[in-house]
Each structure stands twice: as structure tokens, then as C-alpha cells.
N, C-alpha and C positions, 0 to 999 in steps of 0.2 A: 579113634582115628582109624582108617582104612588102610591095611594092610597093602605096602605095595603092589603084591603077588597077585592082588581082587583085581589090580587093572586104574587105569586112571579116571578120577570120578568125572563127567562130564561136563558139568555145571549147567545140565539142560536142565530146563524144568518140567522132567518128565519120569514118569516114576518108573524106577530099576526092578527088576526080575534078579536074582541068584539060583541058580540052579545047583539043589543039593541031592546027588538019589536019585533023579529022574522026577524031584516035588520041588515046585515051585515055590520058594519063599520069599517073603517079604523083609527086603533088608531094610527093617529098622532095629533097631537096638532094644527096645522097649519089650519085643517075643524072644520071649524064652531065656531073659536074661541076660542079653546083647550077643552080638556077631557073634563071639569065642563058644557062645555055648549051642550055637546052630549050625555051625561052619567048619567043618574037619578043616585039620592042618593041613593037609596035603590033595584037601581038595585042590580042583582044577576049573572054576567057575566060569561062565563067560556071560557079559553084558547084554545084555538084550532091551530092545521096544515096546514099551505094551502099545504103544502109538508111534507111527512114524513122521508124523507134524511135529514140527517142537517148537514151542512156544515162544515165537518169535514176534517184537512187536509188530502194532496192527499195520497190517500195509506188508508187511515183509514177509519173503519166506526163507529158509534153508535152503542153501546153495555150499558145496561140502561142510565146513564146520563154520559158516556166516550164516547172518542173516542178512539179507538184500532185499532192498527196495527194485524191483526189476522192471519198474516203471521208470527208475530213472537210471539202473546202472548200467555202464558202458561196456561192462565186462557180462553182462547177466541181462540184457535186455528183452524182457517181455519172458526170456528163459534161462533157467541155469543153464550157463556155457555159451547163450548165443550172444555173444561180442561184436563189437561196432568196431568199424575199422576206424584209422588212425585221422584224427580231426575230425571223428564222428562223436556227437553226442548221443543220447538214449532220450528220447520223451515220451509218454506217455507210451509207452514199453513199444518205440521203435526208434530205428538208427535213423537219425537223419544230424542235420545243420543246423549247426548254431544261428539264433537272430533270427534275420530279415534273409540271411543265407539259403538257398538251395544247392540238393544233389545232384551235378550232373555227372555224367559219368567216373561216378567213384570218388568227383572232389567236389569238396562246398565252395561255392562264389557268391557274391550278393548278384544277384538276377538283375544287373544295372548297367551292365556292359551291352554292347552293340552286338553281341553274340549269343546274349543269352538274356533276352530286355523281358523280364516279366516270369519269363518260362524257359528252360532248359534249351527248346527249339524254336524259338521265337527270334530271328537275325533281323537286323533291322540293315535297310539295304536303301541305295538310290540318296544317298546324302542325309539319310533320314538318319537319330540318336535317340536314344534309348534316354527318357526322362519322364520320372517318376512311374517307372514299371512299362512304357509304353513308349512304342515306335514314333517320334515325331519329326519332322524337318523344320527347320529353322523358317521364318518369315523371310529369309534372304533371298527376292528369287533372282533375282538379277546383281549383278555388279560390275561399275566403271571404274576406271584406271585410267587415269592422269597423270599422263608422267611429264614434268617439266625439268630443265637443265639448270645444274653446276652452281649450287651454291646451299650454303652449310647452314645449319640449324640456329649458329649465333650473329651468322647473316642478316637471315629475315626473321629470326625469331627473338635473337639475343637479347631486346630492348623489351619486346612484350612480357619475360620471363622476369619477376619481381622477387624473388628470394637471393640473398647474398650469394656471390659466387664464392662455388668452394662450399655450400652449406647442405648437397646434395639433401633435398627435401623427402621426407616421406608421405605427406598428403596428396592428395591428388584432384585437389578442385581449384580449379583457376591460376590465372599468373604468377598469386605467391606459392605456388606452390610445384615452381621451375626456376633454376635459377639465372641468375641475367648474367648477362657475358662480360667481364671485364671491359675497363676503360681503356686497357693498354694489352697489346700481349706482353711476352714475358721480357723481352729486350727492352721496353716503356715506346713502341709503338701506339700511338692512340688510334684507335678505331675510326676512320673517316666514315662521313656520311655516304651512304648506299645509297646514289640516284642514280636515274636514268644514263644520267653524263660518266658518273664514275664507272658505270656495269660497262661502258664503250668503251672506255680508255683502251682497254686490251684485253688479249683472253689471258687468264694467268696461267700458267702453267700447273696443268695435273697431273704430271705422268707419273706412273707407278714409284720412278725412282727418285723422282721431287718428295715425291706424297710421304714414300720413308722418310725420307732426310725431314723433311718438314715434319712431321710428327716425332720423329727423336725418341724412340721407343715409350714412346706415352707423355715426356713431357711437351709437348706443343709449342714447342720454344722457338723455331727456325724457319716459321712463316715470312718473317719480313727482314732476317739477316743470320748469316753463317751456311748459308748452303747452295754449291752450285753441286750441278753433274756434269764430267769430264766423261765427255764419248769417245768413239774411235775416230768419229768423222765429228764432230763438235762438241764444245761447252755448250751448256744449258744451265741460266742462271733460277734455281729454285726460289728463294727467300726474295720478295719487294714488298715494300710497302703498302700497294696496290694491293696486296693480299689480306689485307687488313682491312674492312669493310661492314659495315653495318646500317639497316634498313631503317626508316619509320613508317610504321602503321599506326602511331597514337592519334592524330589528328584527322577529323573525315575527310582531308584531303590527303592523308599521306600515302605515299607510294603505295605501299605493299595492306593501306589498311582493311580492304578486302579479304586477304587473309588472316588480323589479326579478329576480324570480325566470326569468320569460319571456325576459328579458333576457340572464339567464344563462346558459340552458339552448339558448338560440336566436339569434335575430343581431336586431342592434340598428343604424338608420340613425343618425349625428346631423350628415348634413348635406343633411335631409329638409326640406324648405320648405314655408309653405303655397305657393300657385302665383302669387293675386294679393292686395295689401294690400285688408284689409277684413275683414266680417264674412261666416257660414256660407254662407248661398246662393252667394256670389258664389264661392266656393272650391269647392263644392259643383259645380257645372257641371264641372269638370275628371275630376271623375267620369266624366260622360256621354259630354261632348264636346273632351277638353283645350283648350277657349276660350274667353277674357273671354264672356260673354253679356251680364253686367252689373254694374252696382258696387253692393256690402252686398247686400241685400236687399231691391231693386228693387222685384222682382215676388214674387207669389204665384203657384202653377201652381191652375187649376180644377179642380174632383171632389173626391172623397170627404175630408171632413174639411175644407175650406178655410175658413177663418175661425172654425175651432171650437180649435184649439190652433195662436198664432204671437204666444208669448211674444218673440219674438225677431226679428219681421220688421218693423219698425218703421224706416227712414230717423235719422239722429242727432236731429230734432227732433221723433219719437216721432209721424208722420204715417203711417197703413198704409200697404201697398204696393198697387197694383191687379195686380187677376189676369191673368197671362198665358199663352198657350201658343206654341212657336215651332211655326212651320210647315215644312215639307221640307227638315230637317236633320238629317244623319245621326248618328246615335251610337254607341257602343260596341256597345250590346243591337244594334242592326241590323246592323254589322256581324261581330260572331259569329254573331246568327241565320244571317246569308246563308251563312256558312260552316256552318252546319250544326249548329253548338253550340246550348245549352240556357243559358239564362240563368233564374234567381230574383231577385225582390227581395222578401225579407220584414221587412215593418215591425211593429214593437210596436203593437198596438192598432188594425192594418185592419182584422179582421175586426167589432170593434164599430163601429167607424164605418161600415163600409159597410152595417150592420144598422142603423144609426141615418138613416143619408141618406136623405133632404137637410136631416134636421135634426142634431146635435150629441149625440155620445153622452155618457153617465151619466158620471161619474167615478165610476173604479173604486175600494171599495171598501179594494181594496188599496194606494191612493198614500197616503201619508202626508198630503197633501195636503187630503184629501176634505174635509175640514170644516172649511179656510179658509176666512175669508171674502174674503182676499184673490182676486180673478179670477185672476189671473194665474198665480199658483200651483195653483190647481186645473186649468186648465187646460193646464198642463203635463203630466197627467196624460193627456190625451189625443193620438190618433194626429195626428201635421205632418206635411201634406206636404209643406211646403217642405223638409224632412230628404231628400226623395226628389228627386236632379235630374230623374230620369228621367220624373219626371210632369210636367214642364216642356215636353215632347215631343210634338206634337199624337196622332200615330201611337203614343204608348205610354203616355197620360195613362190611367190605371187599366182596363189592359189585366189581364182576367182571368187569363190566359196567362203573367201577368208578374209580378203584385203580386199578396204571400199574407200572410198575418199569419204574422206573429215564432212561432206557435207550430206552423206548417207546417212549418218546419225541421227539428225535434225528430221530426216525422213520416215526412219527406223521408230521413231520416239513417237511419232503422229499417226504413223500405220499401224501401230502394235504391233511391229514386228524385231522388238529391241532383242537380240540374243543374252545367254544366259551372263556370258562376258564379255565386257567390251573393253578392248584397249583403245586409248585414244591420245595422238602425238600429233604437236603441232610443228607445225613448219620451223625451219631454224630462227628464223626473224619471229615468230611467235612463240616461244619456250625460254626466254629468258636467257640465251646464253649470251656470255659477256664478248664485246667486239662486234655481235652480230648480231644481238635483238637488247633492244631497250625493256627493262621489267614492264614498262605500262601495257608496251604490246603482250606481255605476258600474262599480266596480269586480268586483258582485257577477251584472252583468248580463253581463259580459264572457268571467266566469272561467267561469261555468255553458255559457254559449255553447262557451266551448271545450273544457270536461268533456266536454259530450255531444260531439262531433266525435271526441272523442278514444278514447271509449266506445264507436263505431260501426264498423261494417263499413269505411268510408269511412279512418280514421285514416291509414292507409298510403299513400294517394293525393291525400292534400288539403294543400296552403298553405296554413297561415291568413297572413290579413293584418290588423293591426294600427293603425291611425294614428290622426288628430285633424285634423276637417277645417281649424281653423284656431286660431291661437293664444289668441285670446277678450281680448287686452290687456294678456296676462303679460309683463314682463320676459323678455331672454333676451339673453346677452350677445356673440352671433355674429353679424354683421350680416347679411342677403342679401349671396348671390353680387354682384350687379355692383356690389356698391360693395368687393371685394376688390382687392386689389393683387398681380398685374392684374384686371381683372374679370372675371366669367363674363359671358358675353353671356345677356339674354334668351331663354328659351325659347318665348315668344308674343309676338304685339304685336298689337296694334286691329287694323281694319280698314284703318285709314288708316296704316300700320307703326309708330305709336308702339309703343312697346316696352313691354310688362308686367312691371311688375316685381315681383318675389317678395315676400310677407311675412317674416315670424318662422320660424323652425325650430320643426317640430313632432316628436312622437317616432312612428317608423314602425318595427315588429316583424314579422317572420317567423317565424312558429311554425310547429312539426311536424316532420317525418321529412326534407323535404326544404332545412333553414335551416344554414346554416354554423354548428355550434355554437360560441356565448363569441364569435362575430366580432364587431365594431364595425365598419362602413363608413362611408368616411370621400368617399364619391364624392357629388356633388352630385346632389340628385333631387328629385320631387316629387308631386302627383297626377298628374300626366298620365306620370310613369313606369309606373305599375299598366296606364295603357292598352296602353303602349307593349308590355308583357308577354303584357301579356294576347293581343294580336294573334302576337305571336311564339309563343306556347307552341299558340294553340289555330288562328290561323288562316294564318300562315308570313310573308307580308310585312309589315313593320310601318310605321306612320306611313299608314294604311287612312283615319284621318278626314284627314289632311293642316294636321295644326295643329300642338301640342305635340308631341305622339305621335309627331311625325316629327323629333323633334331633341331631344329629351329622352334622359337614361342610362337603360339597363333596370336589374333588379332584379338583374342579374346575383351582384354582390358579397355581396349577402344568402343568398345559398343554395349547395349544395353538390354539386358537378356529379357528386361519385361517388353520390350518391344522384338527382339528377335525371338521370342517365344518358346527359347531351350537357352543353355548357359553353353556359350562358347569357348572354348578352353582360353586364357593368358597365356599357361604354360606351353610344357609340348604334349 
């Protein structure tokens, strides 16, 4: 055994020197009789190399007392001591990323993001996303926007939807796999038939502070009994019967079956929200700008047509609104313009009014309307622009450039000159709102809208989009997100962070070449999803206003990536 004093034996397998005298010996035991007889006691020896490799296996070398593979260590890459920083691996003896990962400045990311798509400097820009290592844009190049009025998802859709209510579905192909609306609300109200004649009866009332009380923090109960609202200057009874309403599309003659057909052929949301309780305007905003501006129908925007058709803009105690325009706030149209896109908005019936301004234009001929004596009803017949948020906007309040009449489209579609987004509103007497347009005229104004689109050069390139700017005081028997179990969180809140919370489920479609056919999406959304898209498809970063838009789900689940040609987010 070796003498402590000799030093600690190595365990390299490399042969030792003893220096005895200034004569090198060979420490093995065997010369001269072992150690004790070649070795003074009071020597002072010290270990030495006959080689400085030490036999480490193959592949490996010495690195202080290891042996390392320094083609793979992280600590010794390619050299003893040269170390890879933190979430660096070693290959083939250098520092780089794990995977499919790249180094870009000092961190590893997988090269798949819109910032760094293939290669470290590689942005992808112009609406264009990074998929499968390469800059692409979506097939989407155009998109329309249909907005029609005031009624709820169990309205026109309640009946089309074939899974038990209450059985919230998780498939998502076809009827069974939405559920159908109850036969009663929750007091044993039964759901009256949705025709022409009932949508007239009257408007029901939507105002902000019905819309609470009627919704009863999630249970849906107080639609058609226990709620009025007590103002300063009047009652306002929330809960009737009349509230209680549902469509049929089943039969080829039935009212709304144009849409149950849309439905079928295309994809269908039904966990589509208005964005804030209350009545058009205020829901209306989320168009523009995904945020509260203001509650019901506050304000009026100035220009063309103001005060000449606003059956509808009225406060619960039937007081007008005064006119307003907001000043240096950004919107959707400003933000696409600055990217470079082409935006439309054509309204039914601008072009007479702005040939009539500053006074009020004729009722047309052609509204059913024309020769009521009732006001109100006649002038439904004329162009709102409270219908249009976008003329709430100081910088785009009936901007020539911007705002065309309803029958521009028709022209735009023939010329090839359709812009990159088109919004499109019909007249009051054509949108379906209850007291002042019959669904057929709604329905007749919709379906023609999207013959011609469909008839045109354009067909193969365009989204339609579908929806209802807000439920109008229907029944519906799914409550908003945040009062689910658990809740969805708000997607806006005030200024001061209270939190906005959702109305009624309304029905939102994807029509065309580019809509996941027979789908049902079952992903929570709402107007300020359309923005959130919209920025994604045409301009690349999304959440550009920094409100809704940037925490909202896209449209993703509605459409069909082998035809839009990149994958659309569901989420945010």
C-alpha cells in the first residue's frame, strides 16, 4: 500500500515517475524488493508525467481531473473552459439551440415567430406570418361586414341548434353540436313564433339598465317578468313577454331559412357576444374602436343625415341624444389606412341624403313605409348615421374617400375596384330591427348583398361576415362569459378599469370559399374579434388600437386554413 506521505495515487492510467537522488525510478514493487527498499523514509518525492494525455476514453479528453466529451459539453465546448451560456447547448463542439431553435441575440427561439420567421432577421411584414419557416399572407384579400339589428342567437338560431339545452356541446360539426334554446324561459314563458308580424309588435326594450336586470347576473331569468327600471323622469318596464321570441329557418319557405342555409354551408359562431349591455350605438363603437365610448345611444355623430332618421337613438326615457364627434382617436379605418389598405363603408341611402343636406331627404318611394302617417316609421326609411360608428370620428365624419352609398358596392364589385374592407348597413327598414323593419326585408337585403359578391370577380378572395350589432331585448338562454363557471374575464374595461361586461349572444357567420364548412365554434368572441382579424390578416401585429383588439380571440375557428393558406389563430 502507498504511503500516504508518496501523495495521492491518481487512478490515471498513465505511468508514474518517483524521483529518488536526482534517478528516476520505477515505482513498481517487483525492483529491488518493493517501495520500502528503494524509497528513503524521509524522502520528499513528487509525481510526475511521462505523458501528458491521460487515457481517457475515445472521444474524450482531460479537462482538470474529468474527462469530457467537448463536442457535447456545455461546460467545455469544442475547449476546456469554453462554456455556453445559460439555455445553450454544445453540438458538435459549439454553443448553439436546442431543436429546431435558433440564436438570436444571446437567446434560443424557434425561427417561427413573425420576427424572426426562418432566420434571426427575417420580419415578416404587410399582414404577411411566418409559416413553416417562411413569410406568407393569408388568401384573405378582401373582407365584408354585414351588420344587421337587434336580435339574439336563440332568436334566429335557437331552433336550428339540436343538442339539449344546458348540454354545452364540445363537437363542432353541425346542428347537433349547438344547443337548442329552451321551450320556456325560466318563469315557463314559452317562446312565441318569430314572424314578420311579431318583430313589428314593438321595439323591446334594450337599454343598458333593462339588459342588467334581464340578465340577473347570469341567470337569464327576467326577460318576460320581475323587472322594471325606475328613472328620475320615468319607469321603464324591462321584462314582457314579447321578449320571448324565436325564428324558423327549418322549412324552404321559412322566414330566416336563408340563414339556416349559411349556416350550413359555412360556419356558424354561438359563443359570439354583443361586447357591452345596452342598446346599437354603444355596441356599434366596437366596430371602430373595440371600446366602451358610451352607454345606448348617448350621442348622435354630425353630417349628413343627423336628425333626419334615429328611430332608435333615444335614452330609456325617450330624450334625444346630442351630437357628438370624438376628437384624436384612433380607429380601425386609420389603422389599416396607415398600413396601406383601402377601406369602404357603404350605407343604404347616403347618396340621397347627402343630395338632400342639410335638409332631410324624400322617403323613398320604395319603403313600405312611405305613406304612414306614423314619423317614426317613415323615417326609417331614411339613411342613420348613427348605424355608421365610424362617423362618430372627427377625422372621418363623411369623409368622401370613406363613405359611399349601398349601391357603390354593386359597382365596386363589377369595376374591380372592391377595397380591402367593406362595411356595409342597411337602412333601418332593411336590418331587421323590430317596429321598423319586417325580417323578410332583412333578410332580403342580406341575401342579395351576398348573391352579388358571389357573382363577381371578387368571389374567391372575400370573407363575408355576418353578425347583429346587438341583441335588441330577445331572450337567449347562455349567459355572458364572466358570469360562467369559472368566469371568462372581461375583455375591456372603462377608463377607470371597471370591467365591461358582455351582453347577449348574438349570431355571427362566415360566408365564402374561405369558412370552415358545417363548423360551429364554440370559442368565446365578439365585435372587437373582427378587429383583432382584421389587423392580423391585413396589417401583421394585432391589438394596433390597444383595447379589445388586444386580448380578444381571432376568428380563427370560423375559417379553414387549407383554404386561407396559413393557420389563423382561434385564440389571442
Amino acid at each position: 500500500m502507498w504511503p500516504a506521505r508518496y501523495g495521492a495515487f491518481t487512478g490515471l492510467a498513465c505511468m508514474t515517475l518517483l524521483r529518488c537522488g536526482g534517478a528516476a525510478t520505477a515505482a513498481d514493487p517487483s525492483v529491488d524488493g518493493g517501495p520500502d527498499a528503494h524509497v528513503a523514509r524521509d524522502a520528499k518525492p513528487d509525481v510526475v508525467r511521462v505523458d501528458a494525455a491521460p487515457m481517457c476514453p475515445s472521444g474524450e479528453i482531460e479537462c482538470g481531473i474529468a474527462c469530457v466529451d467537448t463536442m457535447t459539453s456545455a461546460t467545455n465546448c469544442g475547449a476546456c473552459g469554453e462554456g455556453c451560456g445559460a439555455g445553450l447547448v454544445c453540438e458538435h463542439g459549439k454553443c448553439g439551440c436546442a431543436g429546431s431553435e435558433i440564436l438570436c441575440g444571446g437567446t434560443c427561439i424557434e425561427a417561427v415567430d413573425d420576427d424572426h420567421c426562418g432566420t434571426c432577421s427575417t420580419q415578416c411584414t404587410g399582414g404577411a406570418h411566418c409559416s413553416g419557416g417562411a413569410c406568407s399572407a393569408s388568401a384573405v384579400q378582401h373582407v365584408i361586414l354585414i351588420v344587421q339589428e337587434n336580435h339574439t342567437f336563440d332568436a334566429y338560431f335557437g331552433n336550428y341548434c339540436q343538442a339539449p339545452t344546458g348540454s354545452d356541446p364540445t363537437c363542432t360539426v353541425g346542428p347537433s353540436c349547438c344547443e337548442r334554446a329552451p321551450a320556456t324561459t325560466p318563469d315557463g314563458t314559452t317562446l312565441a313564433p318569430l314572424d314578420d308580424a311579431f318583430n313589428m309588435v314593438s321595439d323591446r326594450n334594450h337599454s343598458q339598465a333593462c339588459e342588467i336586470e334581464e340578465i340577473d347576473s347570469g341567470k337569464m331569468d327576467r326577460y318576460t317578468s320581475g323587472s322594471d327600471i325606475a328613472g328620475t323622469t320615468c319607469t321603464v318596464a324591462c321584462s314582457s313577454t314579447i321578449n320571448a321570441a324565436i325564428a324558423d329557418g327549418a322549412s324552404p319557405g321559412g322566414l330566416i331559412a336563408p340563414y339556416w342555409q349559411f349556416a350550413d354551408a359555412n360556419a356558424l359562431a354561438d359563443r359570439y357576444f354583443q361586447p357591452i349591455q345596452g342598446s346599437s350605438s354603444s355596441n356599434d363603437m366596437y366596430f371602430a374602436i373595440a371600446h366602451e365610448q358610451f352607454i345606448d345611444n348617448a350621442y348622435s355623430p354630425p353630417g349628413v343625415g343627423a336628425d333626419c332618421d334615429d328611430p332608435t337613438g333615444l335614452n330609456i326615457c325617450g330624450v334625444d341624444a346630442p351630437v357628438k364627434a370624438f376628437v384624436g382617436r384612433t380607429t380601425i379605418v386609420d389603422v389599416l389606412r396607415g398600413a396601406g389598405r383601402t377601406v369602404g363603408v357603404y350605407g343604404d341611402g347616403y347618396a340621397e341624403a347627402v343630395a338632400a343636406a342639410p335638409s332631410c331627404a324624400s322617403v323613398p318611394p320604395e319603403c313600405p313605409y312611405s305613406s304612414f302617417l306614423h314619423p317614426e316609421l317613415a323615417r326609417s326609411c331614411l339613411y342613420d348615421p348613427t348605424d355608421f360608428p365610424f362617423q362618430y370620428y372627427a377625422q372621418l365624419n363623411d369623409d368622401p374617400t370613406l363613405f359611399f352609398d349601398y349601391t357603390r358596392l354593386a359597382t365596386d364589385l363589377a369595376n374591380g375596384t372592391l377595397p380591402d374592407f367593406a362595411f356595409v348597413k342597411g337602412r333601418t327598414f332593411h336590418n331587421e330591427h323590430p317596429e321598423f323593419s319586417t325580417i323578410s326585408d332583412g333578410v332580403t337585403f342580406v341575401t342579395q348583398t351576398i348573391a352579388d359578391i358571389a357573382a363577381s370577380s371578387y368571389a374567391a378572395s372575400t370573407l363575408i361576415l355576418l353578425t347583429w350589432d346587438e341583441g335588441g331585448g330577445f331572450y337567449d338562454h347562455v349567459s355572458p362569459p364572466e358570469f360562467w363557471t369559472p368566469p371568462v374575464a372581461s375583455t375591456d374595461v372603462l377608463d377607470d378599469g371597471t370591467p365591461v361586461l358582455h351582453g347577449t349572444r348574438v349570431p355571427m357567420l362566415a360566408i365564402g370559399p374561405f369558412a370552415a364548412k358545417g363548423v360551429v365554434s364554440h370559442v368565446v368572441m365578439d365585435h372587437a374579434s373582427i378587429l383583432r382579424f382584421l389587423e392580423y390578416n391585413f396589417v401583421g401585429p394585432v391589438g394596433q388600437l390597444g383595447y379589445s383588439d388586444a386580448i380578444v380571440n381571432n376568428l380563427g375557428s370560423l375559417l379553414d386554413p387549407s383554404t386561407t393558406g396559413i393557420v389563423i389563430p382561434a385564440g389571442k
